[in-house]
N, C-alpha and C positions, 0 to 999 in steps of 0.2 A: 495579140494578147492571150487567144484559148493556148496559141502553142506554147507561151512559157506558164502557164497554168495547168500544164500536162504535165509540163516539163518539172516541173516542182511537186505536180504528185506523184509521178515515176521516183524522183528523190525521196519523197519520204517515205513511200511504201518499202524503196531499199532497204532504207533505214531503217525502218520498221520491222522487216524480216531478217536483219541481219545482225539486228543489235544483239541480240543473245547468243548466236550462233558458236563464238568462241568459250560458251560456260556453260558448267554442266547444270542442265533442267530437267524438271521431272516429266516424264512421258506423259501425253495427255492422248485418252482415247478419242475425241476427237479432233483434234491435229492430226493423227498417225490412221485411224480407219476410219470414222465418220463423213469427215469432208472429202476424202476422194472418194468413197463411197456415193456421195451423194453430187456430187459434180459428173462421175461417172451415168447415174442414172439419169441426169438431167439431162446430157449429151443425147442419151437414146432418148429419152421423150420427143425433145424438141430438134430434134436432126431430120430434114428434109430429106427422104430415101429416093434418090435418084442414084446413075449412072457416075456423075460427075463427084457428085457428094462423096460418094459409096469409096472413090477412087484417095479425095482429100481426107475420110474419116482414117481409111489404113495409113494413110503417112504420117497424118497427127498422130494414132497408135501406136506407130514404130521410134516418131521422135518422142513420144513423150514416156517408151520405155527409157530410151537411151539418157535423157536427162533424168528420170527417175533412179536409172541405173548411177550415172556423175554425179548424183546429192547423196545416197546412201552409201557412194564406196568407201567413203570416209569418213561415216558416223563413228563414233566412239560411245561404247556403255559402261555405264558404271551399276553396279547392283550396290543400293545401300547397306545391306545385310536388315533394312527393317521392313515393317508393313503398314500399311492404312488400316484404316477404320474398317475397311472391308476382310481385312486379312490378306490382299495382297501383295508380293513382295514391291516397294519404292524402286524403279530402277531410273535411272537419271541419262542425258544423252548430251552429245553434246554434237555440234554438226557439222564446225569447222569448215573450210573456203569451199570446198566442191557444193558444198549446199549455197552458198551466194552467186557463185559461178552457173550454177541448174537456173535459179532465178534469174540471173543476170539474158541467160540464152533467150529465158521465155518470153523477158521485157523487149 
């Protein structure tokens, strides 16, 4: 029973990440630098520095360029020509299948 209760939230988190993907959205500072930001620091807090670890952190590193690299190769921007409340320009994104496919690797 836990496995098809996995298996159903692996489905909706899909779903979840991917239902926008083919429309253009407005950029959100913490989508785009916040959260890796801070998953990044977490990583080093709580990472056990041994020999072995040290060996598993570089290859995490290097795949999780490479799927960062296959989600943004085929983002698309659009500049709305307006701005926020802040005065900064609206720029809109849209993220198309290499961004489902990056998720899909990491599931």
């Amino acid at each position: 029973m836990l496995k098809i209760g996995s298996y159903i939230l692996l489905f909706y988190l899909t779903f979840r990440l991917s239902k926008h993907s083919f429309e253009f959205e407005k950029v959100s500072r913490l989508e785009l630098i916040i959260l890796p930001l801070y998953s990044t620091l977490m990583f080093f807090i709580t990472m056990t520095w041994g020999e072995e670890n040290i060996m598993v952190a570089i290859i995490l590193l290097f795949l999780s360029f490479l799927v960062g690299w296959l989600q943004a190769s085929k983002v698309e921007f659009k500049d709305e020509g307006k701005e926020d409340k802040y005065q900064r320009p609206i720029v809109l994104m849209k993220k198309n299948w290499s961004y489902i496919i990056g998720w899909g690797i990491l599931f």
